[in-house]
C-alpha distance (Angstrom), angle and dihedral (degrees) to the residues before:
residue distance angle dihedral
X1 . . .
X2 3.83 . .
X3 3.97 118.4 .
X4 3.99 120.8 -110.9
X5 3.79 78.0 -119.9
X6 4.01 101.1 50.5
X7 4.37 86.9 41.9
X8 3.70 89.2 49.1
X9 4.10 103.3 52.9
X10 3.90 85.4 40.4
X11 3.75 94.2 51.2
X12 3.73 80.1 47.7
X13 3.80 98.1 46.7
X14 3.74 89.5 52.7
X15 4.04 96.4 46.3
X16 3.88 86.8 60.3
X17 3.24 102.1 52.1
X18 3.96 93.5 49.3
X19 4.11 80.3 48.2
X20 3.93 90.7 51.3
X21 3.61 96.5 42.7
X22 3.66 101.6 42.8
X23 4.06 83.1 50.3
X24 3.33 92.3 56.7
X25 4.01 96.1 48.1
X26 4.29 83.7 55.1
X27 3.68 97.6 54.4
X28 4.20 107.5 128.3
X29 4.04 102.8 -106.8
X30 3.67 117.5 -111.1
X31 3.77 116.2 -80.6
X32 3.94 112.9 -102.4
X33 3.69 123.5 -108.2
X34 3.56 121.7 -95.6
X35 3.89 130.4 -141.9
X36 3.82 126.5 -157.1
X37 3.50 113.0 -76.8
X38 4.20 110.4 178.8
X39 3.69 131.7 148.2
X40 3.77 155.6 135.7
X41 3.62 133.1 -85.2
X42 3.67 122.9 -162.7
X43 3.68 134.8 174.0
X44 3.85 118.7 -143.1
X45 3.69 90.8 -17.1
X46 4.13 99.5 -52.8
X47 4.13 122.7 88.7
X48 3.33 127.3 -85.4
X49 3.56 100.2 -128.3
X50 3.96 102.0 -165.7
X51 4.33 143.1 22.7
X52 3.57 139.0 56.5
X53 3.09 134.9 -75.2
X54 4.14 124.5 -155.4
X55 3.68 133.6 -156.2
X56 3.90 103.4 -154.0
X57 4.11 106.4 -168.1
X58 4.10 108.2 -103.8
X59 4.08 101.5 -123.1
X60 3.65 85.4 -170.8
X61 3.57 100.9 58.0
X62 3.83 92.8 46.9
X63 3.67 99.8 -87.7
X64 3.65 102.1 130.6
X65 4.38 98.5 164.9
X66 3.84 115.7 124.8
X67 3.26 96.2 -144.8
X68 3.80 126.5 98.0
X69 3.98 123.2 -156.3
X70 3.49 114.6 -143.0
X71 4.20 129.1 -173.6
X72 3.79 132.0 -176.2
X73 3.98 120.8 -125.2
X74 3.66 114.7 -122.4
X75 3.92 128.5 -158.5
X76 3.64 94.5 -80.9
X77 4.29 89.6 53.3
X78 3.65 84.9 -109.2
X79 3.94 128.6 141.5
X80 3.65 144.5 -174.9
X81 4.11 116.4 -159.4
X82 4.13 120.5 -129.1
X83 3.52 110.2 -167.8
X84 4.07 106.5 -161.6
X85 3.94 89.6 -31.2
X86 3.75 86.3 -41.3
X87 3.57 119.2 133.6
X88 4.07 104.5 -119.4
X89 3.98 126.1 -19.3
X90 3.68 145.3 -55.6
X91 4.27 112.4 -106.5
X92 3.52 112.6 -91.8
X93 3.92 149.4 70.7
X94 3.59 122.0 -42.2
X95 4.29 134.5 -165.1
X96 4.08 93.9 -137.5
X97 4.59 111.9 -143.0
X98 3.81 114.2 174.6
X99 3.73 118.3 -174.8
X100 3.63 117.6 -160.8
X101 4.31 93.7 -162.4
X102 4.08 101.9 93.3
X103 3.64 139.0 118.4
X104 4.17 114.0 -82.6
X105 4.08 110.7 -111.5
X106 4.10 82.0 -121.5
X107 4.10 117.9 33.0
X108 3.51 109.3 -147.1
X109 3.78 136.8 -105.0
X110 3.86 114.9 -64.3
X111 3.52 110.8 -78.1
X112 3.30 101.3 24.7
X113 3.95 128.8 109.3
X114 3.67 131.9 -104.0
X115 3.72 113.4 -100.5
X116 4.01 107.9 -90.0
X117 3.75 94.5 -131.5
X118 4.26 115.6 -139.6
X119 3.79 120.9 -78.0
X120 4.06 92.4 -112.6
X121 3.33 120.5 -171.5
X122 4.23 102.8 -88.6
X123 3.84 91.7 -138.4
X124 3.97 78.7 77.7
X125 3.40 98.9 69.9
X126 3.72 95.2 68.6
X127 3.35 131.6 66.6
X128 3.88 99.7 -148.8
X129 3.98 85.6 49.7
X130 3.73 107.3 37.2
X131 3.77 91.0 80.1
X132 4.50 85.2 -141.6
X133 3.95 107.7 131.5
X134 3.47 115.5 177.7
X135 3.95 134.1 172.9
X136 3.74 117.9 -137.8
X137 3.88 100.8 -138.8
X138 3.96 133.0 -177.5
X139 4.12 101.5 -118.2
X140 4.24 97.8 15.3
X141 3.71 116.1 -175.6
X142 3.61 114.7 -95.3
X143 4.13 102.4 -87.4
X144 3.50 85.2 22.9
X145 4.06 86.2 132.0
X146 3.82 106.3 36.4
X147 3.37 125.6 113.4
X148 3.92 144.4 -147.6
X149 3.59 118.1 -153.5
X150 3.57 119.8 -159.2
């Protein structure tokens, strides 16, 4: 016959080990790679020189990531996408939003006003409404990622 002693440090033993594996089985997976997403946004043909745009993963089209990339418009309406301090996006289908209403890369001189940012069509501004799909791919076409506003 075992001792209390000997059955209670092997009971013990074998509760730790079922606590370290099933740990190690719930660890978060690693993020997925991203690829170089950049592009242009215009608006009836001219730049859109300031916002964000976001690429929220398309559930529907088999993108099932919860992460969303986002990039900021500069003057020239072009845009570079960070994905979770990730340089570009993970591969996949994305619901496109782009908001004109942000803060210029440059404010300008003292006394003078803020840039009144085009009247944009609101559907834009969300992804389930803005009717832009794009896939994230590993070698896109160049302009693969621009986009026309209308």
């Amino acid at each position: 016959m075992l001792s209390p002693s000997v059955c209670l440090r092997s009971a013990s033993f074998a509760a730790l080990v079922i606590a370290v594996v099933g740990l190690a089985g719930c660890s978060p997976p690693p993020p997925a790679p991203c690829f170089p997403v950049a592009g242009k946004v215009t608006y009836k043909k001219k730049a859109l020189p300031a916002g964000t745009i976001t690429f929220t993963p398309d559930a529907s089209k088999g993108n099932s990531s919860k992460e969303t990339a986002i990039g900021m418009l500069k003057e020239d309406g072009s845009y570079s996408l960070v994905t979770n301090g990730r340089d570009g996006a993970p591969l996949g289908w994305y619901k496109v939003s782009v908001n004109p209403l942000a803060m210029p890369t440059e404010m300008p001189p003292a006394g003078k006003p803020l840039p009144k940012p085009p009247a944009i069509d609101p559907k834009y501004q969300k992804g389930d409404s803005s009717g832009i799909s794009i896939e994230v791919k590993e070698q896109a076409p160049p302009g693969a990622y621009d986009i026309d506003l209308k």
